[in-house]
N, C-alpha and C positions, 0 to 999 in steps of 0.2 A: 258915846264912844267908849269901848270897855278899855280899850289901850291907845296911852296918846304918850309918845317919845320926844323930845325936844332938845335936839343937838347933845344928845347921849355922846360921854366920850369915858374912856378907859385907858391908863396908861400906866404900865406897870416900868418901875424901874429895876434895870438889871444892871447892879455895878455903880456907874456912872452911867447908863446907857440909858436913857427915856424910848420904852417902846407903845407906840399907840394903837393897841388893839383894838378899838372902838375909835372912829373919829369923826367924830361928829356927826349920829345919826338923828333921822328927823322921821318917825313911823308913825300911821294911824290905823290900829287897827278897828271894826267895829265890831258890834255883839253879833255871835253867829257867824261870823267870819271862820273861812277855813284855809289858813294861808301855807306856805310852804318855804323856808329859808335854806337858800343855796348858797354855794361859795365853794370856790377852792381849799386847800389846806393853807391854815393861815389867813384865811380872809374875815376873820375877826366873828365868824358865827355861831364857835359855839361861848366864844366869851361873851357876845351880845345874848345867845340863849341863857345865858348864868342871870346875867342881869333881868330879862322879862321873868324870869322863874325864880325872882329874887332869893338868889342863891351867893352873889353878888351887888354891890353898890356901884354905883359910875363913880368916876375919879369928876366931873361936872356932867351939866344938863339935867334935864327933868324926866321921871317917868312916873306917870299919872297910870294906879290900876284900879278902875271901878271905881273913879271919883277920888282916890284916896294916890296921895302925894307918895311912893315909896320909895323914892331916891338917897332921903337921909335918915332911913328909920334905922332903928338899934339892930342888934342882929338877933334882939329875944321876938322883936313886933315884928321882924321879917320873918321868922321862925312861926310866929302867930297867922300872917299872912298868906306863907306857902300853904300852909295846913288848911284852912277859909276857903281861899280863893282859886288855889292851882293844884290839877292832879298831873302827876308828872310818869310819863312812860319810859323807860330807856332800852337801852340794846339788848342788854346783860339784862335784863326784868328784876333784878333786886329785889331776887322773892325771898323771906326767909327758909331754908332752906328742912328744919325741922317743924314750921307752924304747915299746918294742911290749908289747904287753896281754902277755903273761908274767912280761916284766920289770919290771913296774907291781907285778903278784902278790908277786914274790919279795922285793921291797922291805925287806920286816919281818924276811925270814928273812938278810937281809945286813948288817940292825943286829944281830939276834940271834946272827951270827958261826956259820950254818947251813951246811956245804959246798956247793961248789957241786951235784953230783949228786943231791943230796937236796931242795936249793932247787926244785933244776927239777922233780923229779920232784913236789913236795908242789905248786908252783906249777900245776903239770898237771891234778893233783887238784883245787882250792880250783875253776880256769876248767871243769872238768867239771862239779861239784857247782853251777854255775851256768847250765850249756848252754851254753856260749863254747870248749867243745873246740876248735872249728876256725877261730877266732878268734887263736888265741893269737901269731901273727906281724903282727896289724896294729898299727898303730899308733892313740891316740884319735882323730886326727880320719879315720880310713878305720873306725870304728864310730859307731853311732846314739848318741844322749843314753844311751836304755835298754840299750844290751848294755857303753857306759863307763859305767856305775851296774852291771852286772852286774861287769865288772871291779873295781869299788869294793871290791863286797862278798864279790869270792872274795881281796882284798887282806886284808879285817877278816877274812876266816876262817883265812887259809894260816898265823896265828902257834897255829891251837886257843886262841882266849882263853877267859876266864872269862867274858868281858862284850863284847858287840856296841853300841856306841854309835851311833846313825844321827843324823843331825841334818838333817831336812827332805828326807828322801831322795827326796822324787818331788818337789821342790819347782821342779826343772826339767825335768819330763817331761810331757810332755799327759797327761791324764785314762788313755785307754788302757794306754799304757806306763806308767803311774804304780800300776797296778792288776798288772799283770805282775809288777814290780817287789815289788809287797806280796804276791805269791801265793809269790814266792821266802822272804821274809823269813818268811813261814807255812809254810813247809816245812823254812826254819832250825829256827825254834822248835820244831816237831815231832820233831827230832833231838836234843832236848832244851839246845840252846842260850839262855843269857839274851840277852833282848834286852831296849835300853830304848830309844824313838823319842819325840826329839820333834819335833812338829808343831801345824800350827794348824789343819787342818784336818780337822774332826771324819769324815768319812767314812775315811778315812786313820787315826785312831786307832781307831775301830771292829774293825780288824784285828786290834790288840792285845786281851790276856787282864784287861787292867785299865788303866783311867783315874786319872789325875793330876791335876788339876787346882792350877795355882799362879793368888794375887794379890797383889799386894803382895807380894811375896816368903814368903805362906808357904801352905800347903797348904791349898786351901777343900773339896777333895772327891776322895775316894779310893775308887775304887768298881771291882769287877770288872765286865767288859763283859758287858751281857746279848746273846750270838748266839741 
């Protein structure tokens, strides 16, 4: 099991006010899995995303990534872990905006302390494995929305994580390219990559091998997708 949740709970205080963002989730996800997290606004999914992208700590419960306990780790060994384990995609692609799509790629392998010759060369790879080969000298804004989303996600692959996090990844790309975009993340998955995406719009999770469903912070419906 690459991910195992155990009554995960989150609850921020505001004022005197205990709000329970998380309340008591119980997940398993397994290696190769390609899942898909839904919810309303406010239904606790992307504070739960914060937490499997150890980006945040749960307030109690357990979460178990790759054998390894990351519920009360420091925030330098969570810091260590994101970088290891999890490539993360977002809406906004958080690409630097003066490095050129290669050096956007190698990113992860320069916290990792990866030589340079090796960076470049895996970084070459990650922008192939996406079709952005002949890309890889421009800069974001001399590429589309969809080829810096491709950059994105040859960034989450160039570390080989355990876990691909995307967080609304077409959520700024027209219909078209947003569909492109999902045909890549379907071809991840088929390489036997975990993926977990979340989103709100149900055609977009349909991609995925299995539904999520959050409300109120905890799981209403967990269902494999019928294609």
């Amino acid at each position: 099991m690459l991910i195992r949740v155990k009554n995960v709970k989150k609850i921020y205080e505001v004022g005197i006010q205990k709000i329970e963002a998380v309340a008591g989730v119980d997940l398993d996800i397994a290696k190769g899995e390609y899942v898909a997290i839904m919810g309303p606004s406010g239904s606790g999914k992307s504070t739960f995303m914060n937490i499997l992208g150890c980006l945040d700590t749960p307030t109690s419960g357990i979460y178990v990534l790759n054998d390894k306990e990351v519920s009360n780790l420091s925030d330098d060994e969570l810091a260590f872990i994101r970088n290891k384990e999890i490539g993360f995609v977002f809406q906004t692609f958080n690409l630097l905006p003066r490095a050129s799509a290669l050096q956007n790629v190698e990113l992860p392998l320069i916290y990792g302390g990866v030589p340079s010759d090796e960076r470049r060369r895996r970084a070459r790879e990650a922008l192939e494995s996406v079709g952005l080969s002949d890309r890889a000298d421009h800069r974001p804004n001399e590429l589309s929305g969809g080829q810096r989303q491709r950059v994105a996600i040859a960034r989450a692959l160039v570390n080989r994580p355990s876990l691909i996090l995307a967080d609304e990844p077409t959520g700024n790309l027209d219909s078209t390219t947003g569909e492109e975009i999902m045909n890549i993340f379907t071809e991840i998955s088929a390489m036997g990559n975990t993926i977990i995406m979340v989103t709100h719009e149900e055609y977009i999770a349909e991609h995925a091998k299995r539904i999520v469903r959050l409300r109120d912070g905890r799981i209403e419906y967990d269902e494999p997708v019928r294609h």
